[in-house]
N, C-alpha and C positions, 0 to 999 in steps of 0.2 A: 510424351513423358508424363507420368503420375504427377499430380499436385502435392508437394509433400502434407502429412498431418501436422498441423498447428496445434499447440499446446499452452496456453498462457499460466505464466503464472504472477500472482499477482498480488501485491506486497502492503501492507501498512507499511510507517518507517518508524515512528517512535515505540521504541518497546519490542518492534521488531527485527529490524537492522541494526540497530539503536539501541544502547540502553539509556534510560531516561527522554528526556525531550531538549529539539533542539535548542530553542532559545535559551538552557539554560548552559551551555557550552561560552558561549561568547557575549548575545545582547545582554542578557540578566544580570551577568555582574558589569557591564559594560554604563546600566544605567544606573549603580547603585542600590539594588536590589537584592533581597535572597532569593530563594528558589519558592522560599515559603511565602513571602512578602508579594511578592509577584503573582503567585495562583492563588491567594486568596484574595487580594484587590480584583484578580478578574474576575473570579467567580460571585466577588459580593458584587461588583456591578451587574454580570447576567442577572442575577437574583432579584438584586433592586427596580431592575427596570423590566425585569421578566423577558430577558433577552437570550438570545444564541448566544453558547458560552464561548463559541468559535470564534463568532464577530466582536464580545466582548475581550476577547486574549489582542483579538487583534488591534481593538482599539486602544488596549491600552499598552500596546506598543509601542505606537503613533503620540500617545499620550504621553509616555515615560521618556521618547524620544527625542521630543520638543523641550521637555523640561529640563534633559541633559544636556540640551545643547547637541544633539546626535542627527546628522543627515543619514537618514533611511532610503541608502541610494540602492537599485537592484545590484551592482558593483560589491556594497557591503556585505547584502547578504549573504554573497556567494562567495565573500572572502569567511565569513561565518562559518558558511556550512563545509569548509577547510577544516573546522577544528573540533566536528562532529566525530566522537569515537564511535565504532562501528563494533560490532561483536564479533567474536573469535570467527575466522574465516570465510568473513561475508566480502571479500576484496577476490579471494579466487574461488570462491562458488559461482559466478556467472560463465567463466571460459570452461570450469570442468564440470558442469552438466549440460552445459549447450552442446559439449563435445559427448556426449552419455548418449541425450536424446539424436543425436546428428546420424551417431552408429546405427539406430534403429532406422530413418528415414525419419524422423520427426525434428520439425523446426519449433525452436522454443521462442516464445515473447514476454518478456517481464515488465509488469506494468509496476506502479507505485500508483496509491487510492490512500492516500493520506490528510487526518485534518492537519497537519501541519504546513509547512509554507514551500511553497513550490522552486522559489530563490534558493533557501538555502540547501533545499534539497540536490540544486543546477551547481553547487557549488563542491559536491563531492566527490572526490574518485570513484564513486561508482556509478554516477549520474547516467553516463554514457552507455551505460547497459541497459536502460531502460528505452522501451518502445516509447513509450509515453509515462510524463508526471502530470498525475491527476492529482492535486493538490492543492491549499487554500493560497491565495496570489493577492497582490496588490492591484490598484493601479498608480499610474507616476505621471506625472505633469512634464509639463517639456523641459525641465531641467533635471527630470530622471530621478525626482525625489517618489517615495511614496507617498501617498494622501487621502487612498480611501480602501475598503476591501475590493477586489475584484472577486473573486470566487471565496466561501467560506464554506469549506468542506465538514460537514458534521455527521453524528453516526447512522442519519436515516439519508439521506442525499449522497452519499457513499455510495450508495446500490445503485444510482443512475449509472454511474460509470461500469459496475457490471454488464446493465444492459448495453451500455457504448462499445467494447471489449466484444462483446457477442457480435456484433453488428458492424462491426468496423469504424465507430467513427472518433477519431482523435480527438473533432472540435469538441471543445466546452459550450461555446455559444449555441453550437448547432442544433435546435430542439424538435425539428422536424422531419430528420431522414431517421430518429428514434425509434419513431410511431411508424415507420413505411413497416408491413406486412412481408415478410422473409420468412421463407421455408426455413424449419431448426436446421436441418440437414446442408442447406445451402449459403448458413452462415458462416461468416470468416473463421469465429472462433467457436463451436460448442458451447452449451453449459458444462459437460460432461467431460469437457478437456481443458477446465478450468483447475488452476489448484491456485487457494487461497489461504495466505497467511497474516494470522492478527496475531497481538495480545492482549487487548483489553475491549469493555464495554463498545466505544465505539467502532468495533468490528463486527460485533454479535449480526448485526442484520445481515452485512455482507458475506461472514461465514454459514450463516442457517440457509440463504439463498442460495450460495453455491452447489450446497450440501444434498438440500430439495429437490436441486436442478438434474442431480447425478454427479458434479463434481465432486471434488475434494477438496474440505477447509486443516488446517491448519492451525491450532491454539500455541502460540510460544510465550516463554518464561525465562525471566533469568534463569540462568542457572544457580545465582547464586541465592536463590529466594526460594523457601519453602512454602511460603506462604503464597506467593505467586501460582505455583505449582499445585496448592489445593484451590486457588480460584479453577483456573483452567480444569481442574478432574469434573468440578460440578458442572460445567459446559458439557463435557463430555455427559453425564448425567442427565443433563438437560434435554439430551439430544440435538444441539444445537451447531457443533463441530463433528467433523469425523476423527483426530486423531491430536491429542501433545506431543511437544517434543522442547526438551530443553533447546535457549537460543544459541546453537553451537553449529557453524554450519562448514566446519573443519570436515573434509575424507571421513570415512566412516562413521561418522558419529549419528546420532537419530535422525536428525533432517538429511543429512545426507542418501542416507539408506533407506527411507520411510519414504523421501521422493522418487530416489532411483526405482522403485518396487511399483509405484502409483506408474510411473513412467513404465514399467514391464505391461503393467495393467492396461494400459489404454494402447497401448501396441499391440496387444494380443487382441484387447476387444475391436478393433478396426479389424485387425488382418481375419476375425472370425466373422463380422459383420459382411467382409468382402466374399467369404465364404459363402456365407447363408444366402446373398443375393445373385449370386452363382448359381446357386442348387434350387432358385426357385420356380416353382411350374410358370 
């Protein structure tokens, strides 16, 4: 029996599943904070100390945490990312194009490449659809508190996980089956059977990479943001995306349709590849 064709596709969450970011759903006002108050204390501490704005968000989690009197248990988290609003029909877009691409002989895998936190992302109804969550994580001491970064996912370290994805490897820790030399053709996943979706800055390297590769990226925007929508066109401009689409991922709407069609695409270009190495002398 044929190996089915694998297709990943593979996610930011904040801005793209997501509107806005998660901790301001539950932690941010949980410590007393606004939305405003909280990202510009992190960003003046990166600033100050000329740090990762990632490990700084995260440290002043841990910081605001303590100060509220708040246990940052993994348990928390993922009661958190329960109260994560999702964008118009990001709940049944994983059963109805897993069932799209199934029709053709293609197996679909969804990843998430997100700098946000891996908890609260474990904590969503749509968690379960994911292959794998590549995202920024704690670690927890034996009373299951958190208390330091374990992973901080930022927009240049992002792209490792492409090449992980390519290559099949889940671990985080794992840095050396990375580098092992793999035929493109005999890896698990393609560049070229990748489709990637962002919307913002920290996406840009992992969309221009895919993009380069032969995949398909992905630029999303609110829908309800004009403004949003002309960031995204000069990416397009840039050459650094292949396609926008408002974040609607409701039955026919433009991701719907815009995937489904990529999906035509790379079933034809297989089944004509199979073709070609048929007909050769």
């Amino acid at each position: 029996m044929a190996k089915k064709l694998t297709v990943a596709l593979i996610y930011d969450f904040d801005g793209t599943l997501s509107p806005g970011n998660m901790q301001e759903y539950d932690f941010i006002p949980a410590v007393g904070k606004s939305n405003r108050e909280f990202w510009e204390e992190s960003n003046q501490t990166a600033m100050e100390q000329d740090g990762d704005p990632i490990l700084a968000y995260m440290y002043r989690m841990l910081h605001e945490a303590k100060n509220s009197g708040i246990s940052l248990r993994r348990e928390s988290f993922a009661r958190s990312g329960q109260n994560i609003r999702l964008y118009e029909g990001v709940r049944e877009w994983f059963p109805r194009i897993n069932a799209y691409a199934a029709a053709k002989g293609i197996q679909l895998h969804h990843y998430i490449n997100s700098s946000g936190l891996r908890e609260m992302i474990e904590g969503t109804p749509i968690a379960r659809q994911f292959k794998k969550i590549y995202a920024s994580s704690f670690f927890y001491d034996v009373d299951g508190v958190a208390y330091w970064p374990a992973v901080a996912v930022n927009y240049t370290n992002k792209t490792q996980f492409i090449f992980k994805i390519n290559k099949g490897i889940e671990s985080v820790y794992d840095s050396e089956r990375i580098n092992e030399f793999i035929e493109e053709e005999k890896r698990p996943v393609q560049f070229r059977h990748m489709i990637y979706f962002g919307d913002g800055t920290t996406d840009i390297p992992c969309m221009k990479l895919v993009k380069q590769q032969g995949g398909h990226s992905i630029a999303v925007y609110n829908p309800r943001s004009r403004q949003k929508r002309q960031t995204m066109e000069q990416l397009i401009r840039d050459n650094r995306v292949s396609y926008i689409c408002a974040a609607d991922y409701s039955p026919d709407k433009e991701i719907d349709t815009l995937v489904r069609t990529i999906i035509d695409k790379i079933h034809a270009d297989d089944r004509l590849s199979k073709f070609y190495r048929k007909t050769e002398p």
